[in-house]
Structure formats: C-alpha cells, structure tokens
SEVEXKOL-687874 format. One line per field, with one value per residue (C-alpha): x, y, z; residue in three letters. Coordinates in pm, whole numbers, m for minus. Example, Ala and Ser with C-alpha at 12.3 -4.5 7.8 and 13.67 -1.06 7.14 Angstrom:
REM residues 2
x: [1230_1367];
y: [m450_m106];
z: [780_714];
rest: [ALA_SER];
***
This chain:
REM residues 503
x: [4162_4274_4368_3956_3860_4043_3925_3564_3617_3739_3489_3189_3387_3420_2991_3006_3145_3011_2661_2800_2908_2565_2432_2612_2552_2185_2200_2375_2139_1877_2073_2023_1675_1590_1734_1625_1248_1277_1426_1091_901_1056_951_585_563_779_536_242_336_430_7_m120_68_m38_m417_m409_m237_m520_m807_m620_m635_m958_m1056_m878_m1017_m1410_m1316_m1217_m1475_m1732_m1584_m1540_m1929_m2050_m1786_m1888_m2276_m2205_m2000_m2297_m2563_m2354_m2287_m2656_m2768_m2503_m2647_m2971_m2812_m2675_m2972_m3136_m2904_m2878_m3287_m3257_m3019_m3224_m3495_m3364_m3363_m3740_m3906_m4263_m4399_m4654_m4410_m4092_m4355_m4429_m4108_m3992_m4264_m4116_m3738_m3882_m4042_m3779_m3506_m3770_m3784_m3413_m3224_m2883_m3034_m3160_m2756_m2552_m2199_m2018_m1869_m2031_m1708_m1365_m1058_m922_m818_m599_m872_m719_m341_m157_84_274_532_449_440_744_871_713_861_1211_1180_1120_1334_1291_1113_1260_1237_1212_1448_1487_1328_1537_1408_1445_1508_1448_1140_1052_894_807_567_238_327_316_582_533_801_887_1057_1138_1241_1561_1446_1159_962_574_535_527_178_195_482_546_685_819_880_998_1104_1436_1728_2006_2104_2196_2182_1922_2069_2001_2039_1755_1516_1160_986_948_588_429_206_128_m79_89_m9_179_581_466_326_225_192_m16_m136_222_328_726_795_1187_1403_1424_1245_1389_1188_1273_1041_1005_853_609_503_187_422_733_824_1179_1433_1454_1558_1816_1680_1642_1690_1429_1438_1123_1212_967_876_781_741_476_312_614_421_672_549_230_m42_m135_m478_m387_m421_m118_m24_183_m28_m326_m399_m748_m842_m908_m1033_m997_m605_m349_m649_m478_m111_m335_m298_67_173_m19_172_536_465_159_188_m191_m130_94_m147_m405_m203_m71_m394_m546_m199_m406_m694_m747_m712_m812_m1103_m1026_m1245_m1110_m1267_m1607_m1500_m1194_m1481_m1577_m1252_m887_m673_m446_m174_96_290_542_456_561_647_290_63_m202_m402_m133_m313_m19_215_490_612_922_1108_1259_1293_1614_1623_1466_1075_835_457_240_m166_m412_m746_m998_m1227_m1617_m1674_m1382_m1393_m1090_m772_m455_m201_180_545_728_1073_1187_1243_850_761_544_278_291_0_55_67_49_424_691_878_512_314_m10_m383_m628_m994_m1218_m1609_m1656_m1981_m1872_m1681_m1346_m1073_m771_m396_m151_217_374_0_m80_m456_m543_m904_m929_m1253_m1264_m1397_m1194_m1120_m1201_m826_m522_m236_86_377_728_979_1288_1551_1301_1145_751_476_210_m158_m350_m649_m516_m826_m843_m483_m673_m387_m519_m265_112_358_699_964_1318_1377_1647_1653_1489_1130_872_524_314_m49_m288_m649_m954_m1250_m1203_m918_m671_m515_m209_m108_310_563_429_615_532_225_292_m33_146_493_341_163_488_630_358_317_433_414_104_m214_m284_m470_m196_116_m34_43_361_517_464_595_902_1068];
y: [m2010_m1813_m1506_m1541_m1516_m1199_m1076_m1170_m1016_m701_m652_m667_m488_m219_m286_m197_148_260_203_389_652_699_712_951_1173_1104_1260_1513_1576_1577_1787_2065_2020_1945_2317_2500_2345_2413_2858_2800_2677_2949_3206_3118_3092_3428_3616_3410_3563_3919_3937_3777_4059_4344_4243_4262_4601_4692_4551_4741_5039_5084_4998_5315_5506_5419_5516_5838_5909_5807_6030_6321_6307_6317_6618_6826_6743_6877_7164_7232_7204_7447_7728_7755_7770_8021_8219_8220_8309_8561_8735_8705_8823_9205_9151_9141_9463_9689_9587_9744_10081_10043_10333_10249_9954_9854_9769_9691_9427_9297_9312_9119_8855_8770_8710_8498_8276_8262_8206_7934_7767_7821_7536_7652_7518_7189_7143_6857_7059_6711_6600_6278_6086_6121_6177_5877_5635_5336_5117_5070_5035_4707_4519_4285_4188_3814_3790_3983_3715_3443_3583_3667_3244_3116_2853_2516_2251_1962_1689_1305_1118_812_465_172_m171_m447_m757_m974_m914_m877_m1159_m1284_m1576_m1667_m1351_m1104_m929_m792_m455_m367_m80_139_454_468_808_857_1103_1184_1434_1131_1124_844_709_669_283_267_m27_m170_m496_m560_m838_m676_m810_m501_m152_17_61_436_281_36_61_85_337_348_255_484_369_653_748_399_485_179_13_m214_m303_m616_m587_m902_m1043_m990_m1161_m1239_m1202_m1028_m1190_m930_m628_m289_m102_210_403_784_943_1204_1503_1705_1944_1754_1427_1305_1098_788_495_278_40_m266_m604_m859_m1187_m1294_m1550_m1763_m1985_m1718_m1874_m1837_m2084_m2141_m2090_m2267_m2579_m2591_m2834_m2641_m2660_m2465_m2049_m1969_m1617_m1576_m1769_m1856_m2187_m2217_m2507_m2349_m2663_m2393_m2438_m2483_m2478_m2128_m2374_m2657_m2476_m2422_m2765_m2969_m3055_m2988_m3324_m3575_m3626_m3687_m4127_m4048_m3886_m4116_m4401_m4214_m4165_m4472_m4627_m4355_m4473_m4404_m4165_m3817_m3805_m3677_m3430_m3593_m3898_m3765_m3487_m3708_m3764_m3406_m3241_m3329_m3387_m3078_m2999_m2904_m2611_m2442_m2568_m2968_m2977_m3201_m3315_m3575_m3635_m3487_m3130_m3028_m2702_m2622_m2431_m2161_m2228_m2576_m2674_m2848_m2778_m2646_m2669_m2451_m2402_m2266_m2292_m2336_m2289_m2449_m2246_m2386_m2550_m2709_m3066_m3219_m3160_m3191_m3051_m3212_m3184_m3395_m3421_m3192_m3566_m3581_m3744_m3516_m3774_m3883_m3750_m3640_m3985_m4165_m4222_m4304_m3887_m3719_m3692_m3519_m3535_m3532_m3415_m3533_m3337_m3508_m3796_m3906_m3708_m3860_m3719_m3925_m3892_m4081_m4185_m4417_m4483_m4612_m4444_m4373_m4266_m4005_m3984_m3589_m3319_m3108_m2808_m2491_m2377_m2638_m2587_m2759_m2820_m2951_m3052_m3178_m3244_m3434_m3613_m3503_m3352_m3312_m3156_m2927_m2764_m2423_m2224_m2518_m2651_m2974_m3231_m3392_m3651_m3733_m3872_m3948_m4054_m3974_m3656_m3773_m3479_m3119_m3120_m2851_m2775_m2939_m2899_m3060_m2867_m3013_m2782_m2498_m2301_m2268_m2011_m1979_m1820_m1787_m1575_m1768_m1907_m2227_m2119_m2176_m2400_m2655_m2642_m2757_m3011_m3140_m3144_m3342_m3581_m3884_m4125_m4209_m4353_m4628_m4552_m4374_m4635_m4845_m4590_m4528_m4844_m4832_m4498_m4548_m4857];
z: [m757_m495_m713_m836_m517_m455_m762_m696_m336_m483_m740_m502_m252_m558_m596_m222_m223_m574_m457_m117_m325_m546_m164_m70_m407_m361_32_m112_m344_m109_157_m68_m245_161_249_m46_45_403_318_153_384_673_433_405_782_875_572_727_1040_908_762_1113_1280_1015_1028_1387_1356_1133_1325_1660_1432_1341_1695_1775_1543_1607_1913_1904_1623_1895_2134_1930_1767_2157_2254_1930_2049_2365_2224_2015_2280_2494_2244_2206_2536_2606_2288_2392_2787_2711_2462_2778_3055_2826_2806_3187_3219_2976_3173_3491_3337_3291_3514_3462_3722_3516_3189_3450_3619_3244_3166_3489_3451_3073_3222_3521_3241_2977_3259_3365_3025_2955_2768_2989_3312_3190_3022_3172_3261_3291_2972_2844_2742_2910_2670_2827_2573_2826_2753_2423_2566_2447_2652_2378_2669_2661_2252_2228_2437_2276_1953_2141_2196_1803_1713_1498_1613_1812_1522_1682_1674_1484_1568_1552_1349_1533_1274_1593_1661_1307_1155_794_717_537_252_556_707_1031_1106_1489_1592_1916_2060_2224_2414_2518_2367_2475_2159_1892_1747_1445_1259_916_763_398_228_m104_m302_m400_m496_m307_15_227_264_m9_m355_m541_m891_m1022_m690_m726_m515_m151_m93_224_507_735_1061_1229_1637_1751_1720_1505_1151_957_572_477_138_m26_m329_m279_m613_m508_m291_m34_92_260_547_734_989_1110_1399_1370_1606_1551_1330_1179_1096_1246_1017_890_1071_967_690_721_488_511_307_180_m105_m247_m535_m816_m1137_m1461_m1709_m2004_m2293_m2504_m2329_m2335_m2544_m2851_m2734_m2425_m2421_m2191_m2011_m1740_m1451_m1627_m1826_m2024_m2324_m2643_m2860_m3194_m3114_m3400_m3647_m3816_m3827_m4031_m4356_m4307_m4247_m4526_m4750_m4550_m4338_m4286_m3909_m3888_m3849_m3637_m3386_m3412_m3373_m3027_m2905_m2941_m2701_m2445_m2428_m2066_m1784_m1898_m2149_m2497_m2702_m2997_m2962_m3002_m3327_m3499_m3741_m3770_m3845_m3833_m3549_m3438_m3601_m3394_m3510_m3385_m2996_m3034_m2683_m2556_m2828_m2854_m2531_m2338_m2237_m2027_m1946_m1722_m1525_m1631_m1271_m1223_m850_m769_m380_m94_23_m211_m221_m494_m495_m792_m824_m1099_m1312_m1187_m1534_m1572_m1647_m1549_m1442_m1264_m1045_m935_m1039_m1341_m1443_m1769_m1942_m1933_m2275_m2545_m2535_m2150_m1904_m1599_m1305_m1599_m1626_m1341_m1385_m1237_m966_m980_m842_m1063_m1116_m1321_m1342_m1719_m1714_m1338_m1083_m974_m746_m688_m657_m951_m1060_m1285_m1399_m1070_m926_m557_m507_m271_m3_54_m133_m341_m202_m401_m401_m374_m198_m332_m120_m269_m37_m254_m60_189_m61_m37_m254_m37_m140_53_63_36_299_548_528_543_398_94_m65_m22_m172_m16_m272_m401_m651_m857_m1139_m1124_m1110_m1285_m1174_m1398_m1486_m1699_m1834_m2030_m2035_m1851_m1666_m1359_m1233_m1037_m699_m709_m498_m206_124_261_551_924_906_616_808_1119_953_845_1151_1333_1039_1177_804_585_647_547_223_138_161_m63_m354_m240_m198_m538_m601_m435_m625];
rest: [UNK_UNK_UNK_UNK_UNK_UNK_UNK_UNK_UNK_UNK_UNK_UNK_UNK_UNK_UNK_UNK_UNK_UNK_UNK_UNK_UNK_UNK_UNK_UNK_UNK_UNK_UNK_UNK_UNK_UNK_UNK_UNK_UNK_UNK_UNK_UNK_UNK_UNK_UNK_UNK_UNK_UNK_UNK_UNK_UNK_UNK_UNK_UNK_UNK_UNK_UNK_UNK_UNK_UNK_UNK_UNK_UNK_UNK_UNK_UNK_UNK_UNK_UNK_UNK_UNK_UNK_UNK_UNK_UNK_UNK_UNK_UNK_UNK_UNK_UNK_UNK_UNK_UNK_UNK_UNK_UNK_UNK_UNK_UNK_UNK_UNK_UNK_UNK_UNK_UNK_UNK_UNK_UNK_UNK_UNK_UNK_UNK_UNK_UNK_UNK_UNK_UNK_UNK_UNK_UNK_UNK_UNK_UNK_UNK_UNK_UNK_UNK_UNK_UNK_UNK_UNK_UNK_UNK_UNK_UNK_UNK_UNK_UNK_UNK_UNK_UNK_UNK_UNK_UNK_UNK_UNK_UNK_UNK_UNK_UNK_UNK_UNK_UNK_UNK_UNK_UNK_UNK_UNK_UNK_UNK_UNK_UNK_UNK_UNK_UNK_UNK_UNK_UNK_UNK_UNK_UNK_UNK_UNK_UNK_UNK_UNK_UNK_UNK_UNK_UNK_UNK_UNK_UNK_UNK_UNK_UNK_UNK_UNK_UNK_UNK_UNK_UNK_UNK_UNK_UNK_UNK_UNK_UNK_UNK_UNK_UNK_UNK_UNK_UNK_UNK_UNK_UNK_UNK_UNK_UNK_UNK_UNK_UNK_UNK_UNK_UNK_UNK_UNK_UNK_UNK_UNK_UNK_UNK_UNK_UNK_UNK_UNK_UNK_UNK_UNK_UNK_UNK_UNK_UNK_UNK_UNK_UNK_UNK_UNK_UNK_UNK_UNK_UNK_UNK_UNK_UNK_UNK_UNK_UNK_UNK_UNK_UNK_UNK_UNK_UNK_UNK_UNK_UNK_UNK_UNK_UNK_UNK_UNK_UNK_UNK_UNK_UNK_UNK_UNK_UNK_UNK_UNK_UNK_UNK_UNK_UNK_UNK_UNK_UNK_UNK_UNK_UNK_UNK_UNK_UNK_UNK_UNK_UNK_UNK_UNK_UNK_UNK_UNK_UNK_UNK_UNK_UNK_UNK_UNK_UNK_UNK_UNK_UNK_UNK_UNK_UNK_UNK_UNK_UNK_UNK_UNK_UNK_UNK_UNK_UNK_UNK_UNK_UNK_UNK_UNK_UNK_UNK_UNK_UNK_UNK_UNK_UNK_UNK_UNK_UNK_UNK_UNK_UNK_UNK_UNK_UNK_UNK_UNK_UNK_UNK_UNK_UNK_UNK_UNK_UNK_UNK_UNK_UNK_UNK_UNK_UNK_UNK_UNK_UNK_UNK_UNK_UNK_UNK_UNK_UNK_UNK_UNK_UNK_UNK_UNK_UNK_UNK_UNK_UNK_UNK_UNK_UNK_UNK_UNK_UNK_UNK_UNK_UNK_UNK_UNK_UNK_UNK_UNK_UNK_UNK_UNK_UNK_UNK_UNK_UNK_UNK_UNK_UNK_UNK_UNK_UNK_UNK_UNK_UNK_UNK_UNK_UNK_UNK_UNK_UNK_UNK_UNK_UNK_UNK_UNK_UNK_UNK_UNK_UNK_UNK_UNK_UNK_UNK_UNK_UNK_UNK_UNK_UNK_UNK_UNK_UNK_UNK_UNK_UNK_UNK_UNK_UNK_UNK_UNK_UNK_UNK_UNK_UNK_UNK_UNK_UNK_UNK_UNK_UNK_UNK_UNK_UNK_UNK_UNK_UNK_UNK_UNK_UNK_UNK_UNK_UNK_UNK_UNK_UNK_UNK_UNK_UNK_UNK_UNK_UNK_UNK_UNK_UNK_UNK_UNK_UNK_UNK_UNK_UNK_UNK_UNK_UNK_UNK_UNK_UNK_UNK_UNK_UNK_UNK_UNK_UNK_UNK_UNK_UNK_UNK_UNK_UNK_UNK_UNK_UNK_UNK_UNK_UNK_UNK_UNK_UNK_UNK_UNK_UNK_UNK_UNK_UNK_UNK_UNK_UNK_UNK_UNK_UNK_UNK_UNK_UNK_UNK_UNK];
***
C-alpha cells in the first residue's frame, strides 16, 4: 500500500511537470510569435512615421515653392514695368537734347511745350522705386529642436503591470462567479481591464493540452467582475486579468482556480417509458410510442395479458390514456426500452446522487396534464409510479378533469394549499436526509420531506400530456440555503406525511 501511494504520488507528480513542461513550450511558443508580431508592429509605426514626416516635408515644400513663385511673378512685374518706363525715358531725354539745338523760337517753344507734356504724362514718374516683395524668405524657417527631441526620447511604452486575483474576495454562488482583483502599484494610466475565463476539470494551474478557449470580457473600468447565468457543467473554472492603458495592454495575472461543481446530469434515455421522447434535458409524451416495435414483437412473445393485468393492479394515482383507447388499438409494446412500462410514464436521471446537497429545477410545458418531480432509488420497480411505492418521493401535478397538487411516498398523498409555481426548484440533501421543493423564482418552500437515504437516489420524473424541461449544472441558491438554515422542523401539515415516511 505504501509503495501505491508512492507510485500514485509520482505519477501525478510526473502529470505535474509534463503539463509544466507543455507550459513552458507553449510560452515559448508564444515568446516568439509575440516578437515576430511586435518587429511587425515597430515596422508599421517607424514606416507610419517615415510618410507623416515625408508629407510634411512635401507640404513644407511646396509652401516654399508658392512662395518664391509669388515673389518672383511680382519682381519680374516690376522688372517689366521699369524697363519700359526707362525705354520710353530715355526716347524722351535724346527728344529733349535734339531739341536744344533748335534755333528757331517759334519751333524750340513747340518743341519745348511737347517735352513739358510727355515728361508730364510719363509712366517713369508715376513708378513705385521700392520693390514690392522683400527676398526675405525666414518666414518659412523651421525650428525642429523640440521634435528632434521628442524623437531623440522614443522608447516602448511602459506596459502595466499585472493585477493580482484575490480568491478571497472572490466569490461563487447562485451560477455566478464574481472575480476581484488589485493593483499592487499604483498606476493612474490604467483605462479598462481585460478578464478571461474558461471551464475546466483540473484543479490548478491552466493545462495547454485539452483546454477550451479562453473566453474574453473587455472594457471592465472597475477591480471587479461578476459572470452570472452560468451553467456549472465542469468542475472548475480558470480566470486571469490584464491591465490596459490607452495604448497597450499589460500581462496576465496569475490565474486563478475556482470550484464551481454542481449537479450536471441529463434524462437517461435507456430509462425512460416507451411512450416518453427523451434528449438530453427534455422529457415530452409521445402516445405513437413503440407502435413501429409492434410488428417486431408479434409473434416472438405475447406480453399483451401481461400489461393489462398490470394496469388494472394501478388503477389509481396518475390517469392512464389507455384506459380510454385499450379498445381502439393495442397496448404498447415495449421494445427494446423495458425499463418502465404500463402506467409507469417515468425516466431518470443519468447521475445517481450518493452524497452531498444538490439542486436541479424543472419546469412544465403549459398543456401538460400531469406530472411529477422527486428522487427514487435505482431498485424502483418497472411498473411502480413515482410516491406510489416506499423507494420515491415526488410531488405531483395533476391538470387532467380536476386540478390536484400534492406531495407523495410509499403511496401515501399530502394535498398541498399553494399554487404551483411556474418553475420548481428541487433541493436534495443526502447526507441530511431532506428533499425539499421550491418554487424556483420566489424560493417560496413548497413541500418537504425529511427521511433516511439508505441507497443512491436518481432524479426521477414522471410526464402524461405534455413536457418538462430541465435546468442542471446548478448550485444550491443562497435564498434555498438560508432557508435551510432557519428551518426549524415541519409544519404541521407536513409531519403528518412524514411520520409516515420515515418508518
């Protein structure tokens, strides 16, 4: 024994550091598609950069040059004005000189009269002599000082650092699971953090091999998250958190294990009624069932006395369909599904229950005309109805000619004075002894009974006209546990059924 235990040790010991190892081959992994992603990245940005920089350039450019093309067309202008009035200045400074030489007063008078008007009218003494533009060009100076500096300072980006989960303050109840974390520095550039979570059935640190994603809930502005509405169908669940500035996102904290087991179980199939259309958490009657197996058996094996004979020893409790068509066609034959026959309309659950406090809810298609809801011992007979016999417990509904709702074991029948609730709420407590009903929005308590488990017990379910459905993976609520706790023994009502059910 003691060499086992060594072995066992070492072999999950061995578990331990493989799945280390495939860790550490994963970050590996990811060190380097990381890098190669990031070189990208710091590429992009530097050639981002580079074009910012080159259509400034351009843009500076061509400031320049309309510029000095504005500059130039006034100059030439000028240039142009001026070589024309100095033209026609100096056509008529030589008029001026010949004109001295003139030795008759009447034509030198004429003559003189001609220059006084033309020097009068001349274009040279209406010209502006101050150039209209300056060559200065300063205006257009840069001074990249500061973003040579700036670009002198580029460096990466201080990344957060990591949060811390704190498995104290988280909590997990009612299928929610609320996630706190905190900052161990301080650190007034966090804008949002990111939470990832998955399911799993290792206890621990995440496993590479046989995970299911992470699932991502981002843009989180406080420490804190609560994931509601969960079904629990995995025994545990990992979280880790990141910190997030306006440009990076820091790493990941270290994860953290949270146990959230719960009942989980479906419909078995395999035991269901013939007439009863099974999958996964769904029940529904189907009166056409076994009708395709009727060919098959005839002749193999006359079972048909047989039936009759059993359901005319059950001749009360839950109403039979039979009664009012034995006449129109014969009874079912059973097939390949033997496990409940006759008036017995029952399945079970996959997931026996041999410790611990569970809770599962059900809820009643509107047309369905009876049913019911408990627990019963695998030795439940093929034949036996649920209550009817002293291995169930059940509450029962019945909507068919008057409507009844009442709680029943070992064919003993408690009426019940409340309405029924459109969702129950079932609560198993096996080691304590208790199967207690609820309704499963209020939390209003419904029915107990308090009694001894002695063997495993399934869930149990019984359908006649209609359909339930199922709501598994589920913890026990806060509302039900407190409930518990302040119970302080049956009512009155109530005791009378279980003095019965306990001898």
């Amino acid at each position: 024994e003691a060499l086992q235990r060594i072995i066992s040790t070492l072999a999950n010991k061995n578990d331990e550091i493989q799945n280390f190892i495939d860790t550490l081959n994963h970050t590996l992994k990811g060190v380097q598609e990381n890098s190669s992603n990031i070189l990208s990245e710091l590429d992009e940005e530097f050639d981002s950069l580079y074009s910012i920089l080159d259509e400034v350039k351009e843009s500076m450019i061509n400031c320049i040059k309309q510029e000095q093309a504005r500059k130039s067309q006034e100059l030439q202008s000028q240039i142009s004005q001026c070589n024309n009035a100095l033209e026609n200045s100096e056509e008529l400074l030589e008029f001026a000189t010949r004109s001295l030489d003139i030795k008759e007063p009447e034509e030198f008078s004429k003559a003189a009269r001609q220059i006084k008007d033309r020097v009068t009218m001349a274009s040279a003494f209406r010209l502006s002599l101050k150039p209209k533009v300056s060559d200065n060009m300063t205006h257009l100076m840069v001074d990249f000082s500061q973003e040579r500096q700036m670009l002198q300072t580029l460096k990466f980006l201080p990344v957060p650092k990591a949060p811390e989960i704190d498995p104290v303050e988280c909590l997990v109840a009612d299928n929610s699971v609320t996630v706190a974390w905190r900052m161990l520095e301080e650190d007034n550039k966090i804008d949002h953090f990111i939470l990832e979570h998955r399911k799993t059935n290792f206890d621990g640190l995440p496993r590479v091999k046989d995970e299911r994603c992470w699932e991502i809930i981002d843009n989180i502005k406080g420490t804190e998250y609560t994931l509601s509405g969960l079904k629990f169908d995995s025994k545990y669940m990992n979280f880790r958190v990141r910190a997030c500035n306006k440009a990076v996102a820091g790493e990941y904290s270290d994860p953290v294990t949270l146990e959230t087991k719960a009942l989980n179980f479906n419909l078995d199939n395999s035991s269901s009624h013939l007439n009863l259309k099974v999958e996964d958490t769904c029940v529904e009657w189907d009166p056409t069932g076994g009708k395709g197996q009727e060919s098959k058996m005839k002749g193999k094996e006359n079972k048909g006395s047989v039936h009759v004979t059993s359901l005319k020893k059950h001749t009360s409790g839950t109403p039979s369909p039979k009664r009012t068509s034995v006449g129109s066609r014969p009874p079912a034959v059973r097939g390949s599904r033997d496990r409940f026959t006759g008036e017995s309309y029952t399945v079970l659950g996959d997931t026996a229950i041999e410790s611990g406090q569970h809770y599962w809810e059900v809820k009643a298609q509107k047309d369905c005309k009876s049913y019911s809801v408990g627990v019963a011992y695998k030795t439940l007979g093929k034949f036996d109805q649920l209550g009817k016999t002293n291995t169930s417990w059940c509450i029962h509904v019945n909507n068919w000619l008057q409507n009844t709702f009442a709680a029943k074991h070992n064919n003993k029948v408690k009426a019940l004075d409340v309405t029924v609730p459109e969702k129950i709420g079932v609560f198993c407590d096996f080691d304590g002894g208790q199967l207690s009903f609820y309704d499963a929005n209020s939390k209003q308590l419904l029915y107990s009974f308090k009694t001894k488990f002695t063997q495993p017990v399934l869930p149990g379910f019984m359908v006649w006209c209609g359909g339930l459905s199922l709501s598994t993976g589920m913890q026990v609520p806060s509302a039900v546990r407190t409930l518990q706790k302040s119970e302080n023994g049956m009512t009155g009502s109530a005791s009378s059924l279980n003095n019965v059910v306990t001898q």
